[in-house]
VEXDREN-2710 file (C-alpha; in Angstrom, 1 decimal):
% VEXDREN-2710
k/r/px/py/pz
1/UNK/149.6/69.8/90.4
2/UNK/146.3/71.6/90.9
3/UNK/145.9/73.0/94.7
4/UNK/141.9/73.1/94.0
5/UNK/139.7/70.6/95.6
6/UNK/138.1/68.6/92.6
7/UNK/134.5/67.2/93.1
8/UNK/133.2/64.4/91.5
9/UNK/130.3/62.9/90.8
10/UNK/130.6/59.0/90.5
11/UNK/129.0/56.4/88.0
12/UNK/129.5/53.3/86.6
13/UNK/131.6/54.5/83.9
14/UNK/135.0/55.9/85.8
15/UNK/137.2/56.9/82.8
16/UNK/135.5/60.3/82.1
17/UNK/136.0/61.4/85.9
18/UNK/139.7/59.9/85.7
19/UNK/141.0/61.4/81.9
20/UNK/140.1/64.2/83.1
21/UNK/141.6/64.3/86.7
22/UNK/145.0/63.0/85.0
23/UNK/145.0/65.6/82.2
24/UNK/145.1/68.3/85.4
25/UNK/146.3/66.4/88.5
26/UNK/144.7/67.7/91.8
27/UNK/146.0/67.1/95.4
28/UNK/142.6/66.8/96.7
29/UNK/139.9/64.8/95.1
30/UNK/135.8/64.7/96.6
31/UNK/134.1/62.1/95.5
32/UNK/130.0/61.5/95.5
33/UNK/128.7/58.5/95.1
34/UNK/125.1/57.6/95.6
35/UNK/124.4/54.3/97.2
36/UNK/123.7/51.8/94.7
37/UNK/127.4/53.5/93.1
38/UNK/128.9/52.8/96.7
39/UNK/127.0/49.5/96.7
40/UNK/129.2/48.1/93.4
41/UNK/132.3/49.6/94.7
42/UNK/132.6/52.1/91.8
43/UNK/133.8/55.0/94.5
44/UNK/136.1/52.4/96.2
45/UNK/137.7/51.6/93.0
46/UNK/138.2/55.1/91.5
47/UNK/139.3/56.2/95.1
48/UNK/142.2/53.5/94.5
49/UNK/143.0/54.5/91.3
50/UNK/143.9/58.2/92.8
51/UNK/145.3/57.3/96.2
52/UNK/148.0/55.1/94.1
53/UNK/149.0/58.7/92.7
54/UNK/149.4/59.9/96.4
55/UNK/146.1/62.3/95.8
56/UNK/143.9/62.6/99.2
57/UNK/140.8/61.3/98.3
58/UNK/137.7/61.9/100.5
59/UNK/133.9/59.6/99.8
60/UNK/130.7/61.4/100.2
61/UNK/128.3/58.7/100.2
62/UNK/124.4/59.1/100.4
63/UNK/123.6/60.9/97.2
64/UNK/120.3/60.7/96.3
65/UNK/119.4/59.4/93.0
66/UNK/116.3/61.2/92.8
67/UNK/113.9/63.9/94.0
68/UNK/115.3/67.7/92.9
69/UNK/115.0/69.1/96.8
70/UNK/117.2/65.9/98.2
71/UNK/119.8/66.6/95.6
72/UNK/120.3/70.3/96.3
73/UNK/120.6/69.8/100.2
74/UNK/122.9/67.1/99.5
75/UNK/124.9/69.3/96.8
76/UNK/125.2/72.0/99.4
77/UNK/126.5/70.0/102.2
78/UNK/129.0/68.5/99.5
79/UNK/129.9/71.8/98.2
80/UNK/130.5/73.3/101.9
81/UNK/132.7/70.0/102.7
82/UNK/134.9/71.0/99.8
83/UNK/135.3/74.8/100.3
84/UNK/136.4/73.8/103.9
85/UNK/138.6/71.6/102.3
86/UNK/140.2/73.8/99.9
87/UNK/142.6/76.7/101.4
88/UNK/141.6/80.0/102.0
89/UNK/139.7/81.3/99.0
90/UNK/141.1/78.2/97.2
91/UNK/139.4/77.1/93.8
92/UNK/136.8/74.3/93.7
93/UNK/136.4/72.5/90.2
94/UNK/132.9/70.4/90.0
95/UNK/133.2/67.5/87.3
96/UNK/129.7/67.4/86.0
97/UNK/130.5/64.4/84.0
98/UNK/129.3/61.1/86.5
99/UNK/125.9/60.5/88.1
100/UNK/122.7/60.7/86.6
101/UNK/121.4/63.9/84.5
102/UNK/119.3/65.1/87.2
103/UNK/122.0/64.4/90.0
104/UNK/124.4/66.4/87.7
105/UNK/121.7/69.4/87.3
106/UNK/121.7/70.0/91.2
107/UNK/125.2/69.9/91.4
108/UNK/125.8/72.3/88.6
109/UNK/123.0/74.8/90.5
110/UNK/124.1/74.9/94.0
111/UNK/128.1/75.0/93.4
112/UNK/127.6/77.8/90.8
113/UNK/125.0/79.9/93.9
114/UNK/127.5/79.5/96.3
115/UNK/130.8/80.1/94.2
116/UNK/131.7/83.2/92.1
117/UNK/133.5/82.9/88.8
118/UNK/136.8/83.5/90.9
119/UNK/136.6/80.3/92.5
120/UNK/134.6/78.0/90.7
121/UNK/135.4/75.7/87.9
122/UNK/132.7/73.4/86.1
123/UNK/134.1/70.9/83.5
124/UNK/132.3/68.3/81.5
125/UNK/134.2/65.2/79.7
126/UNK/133.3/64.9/76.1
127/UNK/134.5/61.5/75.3
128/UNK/133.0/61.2/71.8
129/UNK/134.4/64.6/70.4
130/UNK/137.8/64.0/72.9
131/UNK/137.3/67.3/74.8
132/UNK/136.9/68.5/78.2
133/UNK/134.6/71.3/78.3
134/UNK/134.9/74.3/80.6
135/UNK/131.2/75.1/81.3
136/UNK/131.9/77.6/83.6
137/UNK/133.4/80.3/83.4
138/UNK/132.7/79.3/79.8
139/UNK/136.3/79.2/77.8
140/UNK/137.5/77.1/75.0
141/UNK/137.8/73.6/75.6
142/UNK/141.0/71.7/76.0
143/UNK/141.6/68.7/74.0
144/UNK/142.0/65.3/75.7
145/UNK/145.9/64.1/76.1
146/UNK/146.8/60.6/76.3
147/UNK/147.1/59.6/79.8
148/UNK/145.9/55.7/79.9
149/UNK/148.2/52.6/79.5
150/UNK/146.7/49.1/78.9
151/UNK/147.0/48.4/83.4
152/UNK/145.8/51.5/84.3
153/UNK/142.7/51.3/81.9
154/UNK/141.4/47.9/82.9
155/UNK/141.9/49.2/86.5
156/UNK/139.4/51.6/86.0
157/UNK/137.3/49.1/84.5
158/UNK/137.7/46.5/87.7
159/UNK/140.1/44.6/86.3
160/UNK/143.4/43.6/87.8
161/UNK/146.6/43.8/85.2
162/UNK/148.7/40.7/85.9
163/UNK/151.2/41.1/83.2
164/UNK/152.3/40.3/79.7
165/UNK/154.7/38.1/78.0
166/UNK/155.4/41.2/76.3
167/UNK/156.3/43.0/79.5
168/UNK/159.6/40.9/79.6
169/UNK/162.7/42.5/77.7
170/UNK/164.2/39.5/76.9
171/UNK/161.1/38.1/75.0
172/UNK/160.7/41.2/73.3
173/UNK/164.1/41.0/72.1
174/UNK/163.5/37.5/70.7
175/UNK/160.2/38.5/69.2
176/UNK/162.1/41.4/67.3
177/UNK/164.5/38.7/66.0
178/UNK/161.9/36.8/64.5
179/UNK/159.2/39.7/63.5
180/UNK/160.5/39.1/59.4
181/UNK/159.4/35.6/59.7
182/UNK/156.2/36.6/61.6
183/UNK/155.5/39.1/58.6
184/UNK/155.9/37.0/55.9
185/UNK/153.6/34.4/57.1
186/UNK/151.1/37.2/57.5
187/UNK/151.7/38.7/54.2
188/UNK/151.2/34.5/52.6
189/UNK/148.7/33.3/55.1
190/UNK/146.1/33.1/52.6
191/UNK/148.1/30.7/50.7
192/UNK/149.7/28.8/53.5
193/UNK/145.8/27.6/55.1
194/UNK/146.0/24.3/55.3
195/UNK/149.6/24.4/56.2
196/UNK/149.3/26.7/59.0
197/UNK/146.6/24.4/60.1
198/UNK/148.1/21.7/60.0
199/UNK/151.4/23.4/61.9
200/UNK/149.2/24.5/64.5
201/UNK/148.3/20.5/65.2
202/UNK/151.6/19.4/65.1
203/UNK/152.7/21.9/67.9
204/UNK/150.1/22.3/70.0
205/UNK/147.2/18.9/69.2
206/UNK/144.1/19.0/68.3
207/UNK/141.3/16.1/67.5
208/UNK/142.7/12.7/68.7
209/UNK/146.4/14.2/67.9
210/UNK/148.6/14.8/70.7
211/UNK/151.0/17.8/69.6
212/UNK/154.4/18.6/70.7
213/UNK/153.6/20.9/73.8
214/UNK/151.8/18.6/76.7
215/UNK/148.3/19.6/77.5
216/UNK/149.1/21.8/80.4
217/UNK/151.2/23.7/77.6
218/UNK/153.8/24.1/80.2
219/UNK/156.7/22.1/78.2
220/UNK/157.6/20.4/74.9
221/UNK/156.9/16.3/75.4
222/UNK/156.9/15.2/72.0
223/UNK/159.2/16.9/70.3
224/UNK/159.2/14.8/67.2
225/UNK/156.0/14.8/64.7
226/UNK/155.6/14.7/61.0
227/UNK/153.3/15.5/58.2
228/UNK/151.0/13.8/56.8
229/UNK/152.9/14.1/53.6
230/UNK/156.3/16.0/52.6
231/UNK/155.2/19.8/52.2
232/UNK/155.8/21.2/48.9
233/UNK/155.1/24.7/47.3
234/UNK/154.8/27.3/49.4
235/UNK/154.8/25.3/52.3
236/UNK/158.0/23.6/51.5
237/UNK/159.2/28.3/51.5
238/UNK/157.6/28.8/54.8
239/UNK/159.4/25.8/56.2
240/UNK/162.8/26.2/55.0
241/UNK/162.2/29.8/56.4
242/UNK/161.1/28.5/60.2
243/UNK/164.3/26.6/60.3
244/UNK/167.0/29.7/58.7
245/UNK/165.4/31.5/61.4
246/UNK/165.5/28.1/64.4
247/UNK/162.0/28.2/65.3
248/UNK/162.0/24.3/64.9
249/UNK/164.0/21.5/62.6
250/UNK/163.1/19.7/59.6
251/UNK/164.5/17.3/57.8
252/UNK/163.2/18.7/54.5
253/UNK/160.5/15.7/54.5
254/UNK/158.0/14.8/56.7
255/UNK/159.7/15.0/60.4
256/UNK/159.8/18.0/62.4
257/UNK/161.2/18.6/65.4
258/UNK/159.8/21.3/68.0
259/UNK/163.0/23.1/70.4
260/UNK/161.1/24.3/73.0
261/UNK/157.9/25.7/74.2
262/UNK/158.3/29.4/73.4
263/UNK/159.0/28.7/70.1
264/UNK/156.6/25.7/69.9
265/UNK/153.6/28.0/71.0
266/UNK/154.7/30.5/68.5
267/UNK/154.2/28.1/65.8
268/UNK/150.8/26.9/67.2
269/UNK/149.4/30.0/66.7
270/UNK/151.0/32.9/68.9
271/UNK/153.1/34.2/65.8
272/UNK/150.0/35.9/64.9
273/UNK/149.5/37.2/68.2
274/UNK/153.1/38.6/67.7
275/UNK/152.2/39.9/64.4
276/UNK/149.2/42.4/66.0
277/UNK/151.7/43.4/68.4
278/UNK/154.3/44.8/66.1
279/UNK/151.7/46.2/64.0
280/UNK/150.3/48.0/66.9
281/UNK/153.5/49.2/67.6
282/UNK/154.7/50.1/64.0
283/UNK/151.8/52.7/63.9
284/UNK/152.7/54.2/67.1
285/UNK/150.2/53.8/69.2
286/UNK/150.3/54.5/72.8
287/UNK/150.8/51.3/74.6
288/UNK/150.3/47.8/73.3
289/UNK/150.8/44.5/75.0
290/UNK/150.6/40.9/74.0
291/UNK/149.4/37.8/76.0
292/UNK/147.9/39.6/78.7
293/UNK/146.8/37.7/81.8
294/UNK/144.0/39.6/84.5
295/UNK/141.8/38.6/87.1
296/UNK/138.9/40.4/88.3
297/UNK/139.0/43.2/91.6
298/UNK/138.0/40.9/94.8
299/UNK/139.9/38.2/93.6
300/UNK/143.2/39.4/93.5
301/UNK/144.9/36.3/95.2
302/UNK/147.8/35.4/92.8
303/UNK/146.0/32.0/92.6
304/UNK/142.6/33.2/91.2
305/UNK/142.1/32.3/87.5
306/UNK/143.2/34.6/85.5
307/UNK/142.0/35.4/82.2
308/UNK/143.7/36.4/79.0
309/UNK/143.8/38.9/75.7
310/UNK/145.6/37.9/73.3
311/UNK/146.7/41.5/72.5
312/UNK/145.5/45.2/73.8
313/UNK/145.9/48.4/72.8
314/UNK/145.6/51.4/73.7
315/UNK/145.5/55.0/72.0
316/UNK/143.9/58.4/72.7
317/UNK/142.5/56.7/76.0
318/UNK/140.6/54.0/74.2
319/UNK/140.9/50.5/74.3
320/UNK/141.4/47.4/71.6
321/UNK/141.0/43.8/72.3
322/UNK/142.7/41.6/69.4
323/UNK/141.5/38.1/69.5
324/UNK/144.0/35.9/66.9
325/UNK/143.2/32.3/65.5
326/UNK/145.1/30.2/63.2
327/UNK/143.3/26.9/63.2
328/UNK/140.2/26.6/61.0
329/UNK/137.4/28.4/63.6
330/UNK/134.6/25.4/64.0
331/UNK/131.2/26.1/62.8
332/UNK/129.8/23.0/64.3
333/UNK/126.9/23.7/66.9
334/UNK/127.7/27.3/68.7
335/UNK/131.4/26.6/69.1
336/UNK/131.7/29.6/66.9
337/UNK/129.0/31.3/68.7
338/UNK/130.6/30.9/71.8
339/UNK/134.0/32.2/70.9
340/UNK/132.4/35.3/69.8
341/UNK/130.1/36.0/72.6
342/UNK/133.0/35.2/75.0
343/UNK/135.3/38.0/73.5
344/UNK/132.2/40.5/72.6
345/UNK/131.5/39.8/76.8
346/UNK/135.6/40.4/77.7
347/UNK/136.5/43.6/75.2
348/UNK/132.8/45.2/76.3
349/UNK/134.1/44.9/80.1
350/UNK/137.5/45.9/79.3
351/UNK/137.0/48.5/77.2
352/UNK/133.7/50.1/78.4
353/UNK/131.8/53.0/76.0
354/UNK/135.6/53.6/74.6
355/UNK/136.7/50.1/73.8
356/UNK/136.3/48.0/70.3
357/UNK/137.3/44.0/69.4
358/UNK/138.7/42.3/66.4
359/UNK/139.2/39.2/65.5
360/UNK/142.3/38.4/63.3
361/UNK/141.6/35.1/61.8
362/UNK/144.8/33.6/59.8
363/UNK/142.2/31.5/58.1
364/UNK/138.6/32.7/56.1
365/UNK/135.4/32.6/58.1
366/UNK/131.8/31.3/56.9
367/UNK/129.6/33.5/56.3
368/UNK/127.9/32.9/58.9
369/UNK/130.0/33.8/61.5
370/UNK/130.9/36.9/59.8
371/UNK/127.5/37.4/60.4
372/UNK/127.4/36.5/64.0
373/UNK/130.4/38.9/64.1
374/UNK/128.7/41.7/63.1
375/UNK/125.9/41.6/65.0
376/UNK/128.1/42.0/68.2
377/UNK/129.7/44.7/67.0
378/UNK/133.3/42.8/66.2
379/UNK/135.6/43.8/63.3
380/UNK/137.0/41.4/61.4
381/UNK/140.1/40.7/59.5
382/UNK/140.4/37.5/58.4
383/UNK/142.6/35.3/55.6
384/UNK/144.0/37.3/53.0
385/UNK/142.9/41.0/55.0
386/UNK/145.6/40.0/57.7
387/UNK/148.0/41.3/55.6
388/UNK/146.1/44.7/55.7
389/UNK/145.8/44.4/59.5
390/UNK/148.6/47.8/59.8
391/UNK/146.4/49.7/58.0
392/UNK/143.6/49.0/59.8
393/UNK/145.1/49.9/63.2
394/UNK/146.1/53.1/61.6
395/UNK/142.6/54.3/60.8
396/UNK/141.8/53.3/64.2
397/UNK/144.0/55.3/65.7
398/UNK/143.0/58.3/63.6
399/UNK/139.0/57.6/64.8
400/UNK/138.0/56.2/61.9
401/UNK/135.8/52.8/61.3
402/UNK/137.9/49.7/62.4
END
């Protein structure tokens, strides 16, 4: 741990200031906020973020956001705060990353007047070439290191991390039991359509159909249900696989009977939640968790809605939100529309300038909500592409186009 005092400048966007405060962890952290930042909470927040690694953590409110002579007399006082701070002739390091360009300009003039090379540290966070760049004294710059899991990311983006379904052993266990099954229904899901569709109703409901599971989704009430007709073909394969592997009974017609909700939900849909997990996790990326549940900082009572991704990921301290549908997306109205927007709206606030979304749709989408897709920015893998979705993540994770 770093004895310096660290001095940062804070903005809306805290995962520059924090990479690079976890890359080198310092005991003492400054941090400068102008008031609108203090206003939104965005000093408050980082300041937890660091006191929760036992740092002491100090808030210098009242930076001005404009006029050059404001900002240097404010810089100053700053800059005398922290060498008091820091022991005898202890090193200061000024993170030049936050705050506006102007505010950052100030800062890097009066630190570097009143510090010489001995003492003084400026760094910059380059998050689009992954570096943090010593700008003074100048020196080669050291490559970003992986030091964000999926909690401590949405933390910094004012989220609060809840859990996962994957955070329980036990349910990772089963998952791993049944991950052949959950990759061969990947690997046929172009084929299997109107089957999957029609599993997905028979579990969960849909239309004036009421599934297995109860509408709370909180236990299996109708166990019994049956097709219209006796699956045959493929579908009669993917059956006699669900029951070799006990994920429900069939009596090799029309009935089916559903065990119990875990299993019930993963055959209305969550298998392919299941299946972005592994995948994620088969390319060896950082940290990846499925069914996650958050609620937003201020409302942190364990009874405040809580929202959910169907599966994140992190690598290289950026973020993916995997949205996952099995049933036929509608394209009546804005329905589509509005599933869209909503997880454009989510991945943008959980993943900030660093984050990207994808839906992974077991079944084809219209054109035009491809379209709709692209224009907010949302890769998509859809119908017979699932299959592909491993290689996908993989160019992800080496920075190339999702």
């Amino acid at each position: 741990m770093e004895s310096a005092v660290h001095v940062c400048l804070v903005s809306e966007q805290l995962l520059a200031n924090l990479i690079a405060l976890l890359m080198a962890p310092p005991a003492r952290v400054l941090l400068a906020a102008s008031d609108a930042m203090h206003a939104k909470g965005h000093d408050d927040c980082l300041a937890r973020l660091l006191e929760a690694k036992k740092w002491q953590v100090r808030l210098c409110v009242g930076v001005p956001s404009a006029g050059l002579t404001a900002l240097r007399d404010h810089a100053l006082a700053i800059a005398e705060a922290a060498d008091q701070w820091a022991a005898p002739e202890g090193r200061v390091v000024l993170h030049a990353t936050g705050g506006t360009k102007l505010q950052a300009m100030a800062f890097v003039e009066v630190f570097r007047e009143l510090f010489d090379a001995r003492r003084l540290r400026i760094v910059y966070t380059d998050t689009t070439h992954q570096m943090v760049e010593s700008l003074f004294p100048h020196e080669p710059p050291t490559p970003m290191t992986a030091v964000l899991d999926v909690p401590l990311y949405l933390a910094a983006q004012g989220m609060v991390y809840r859990g996962a379904v994957s955070d329980d052993p036990a349910w990772c266990e089963r998952s791993v039991a049944r991950k052949p099954v959950t990759k061969w229904l990947a690997a046929h899901c172009a084929d299997l359509g109107g089957f999957l569709g029609a599993l997905n109703r028979l579990a969960v409901g849909g239309g004036d159909h009421r599934g297995a599971l109860g509408e709370d989704g909180r236990q299996v009430l109708a166990p019994e249900q049956r097709f219209g007709r006796a699956p045959y073909g493929i579908a009669r394969r993917a059956l006699n696989k669900l029951a070799a592997a006990r994920l429900l009974e069939w009596d090799e017609d029309v009935k089916v009977r559903f065990i119990d909700r875990e299993r019930t939900r993963y055959l209305g849909g969550v298998w392919l939640e299941e299946y972005a997990w592994h995948s994620a996790r088969d390319q060896g990326l950082d940290d990846a968790r499925c069914g996650v549940e958050f609620t937003w900082q201020g409302t942190a009572k364990r009874d405040a809605p809580r929202n959910e991704f169907d599966t994140l990921c992190v690598h290289a301290n950026r973020l993916l939100a995997i949205e996952c549908k099995t049933s036929r997306i509608v394209r009546e109205g804005n329905r589509d529309q509005t599933m869209l927007t909503k997880l454009e709206s989510l991945a943008r606030a959980a993943g900030g300038p660093f984050g990207a979304s994808l839906l992974l749709s077991a079944r084809p989408l219209s054109t035009k909500t491809c379209g709709r897709a692209r224009t907010l920015n949302i890769a998509l893998c859809a119908g017979a592409e699932v299959k592909r979705l491993p290689e996908r993540l993989r160019a992800w994770k080496n920075h190339a186009t999702l």
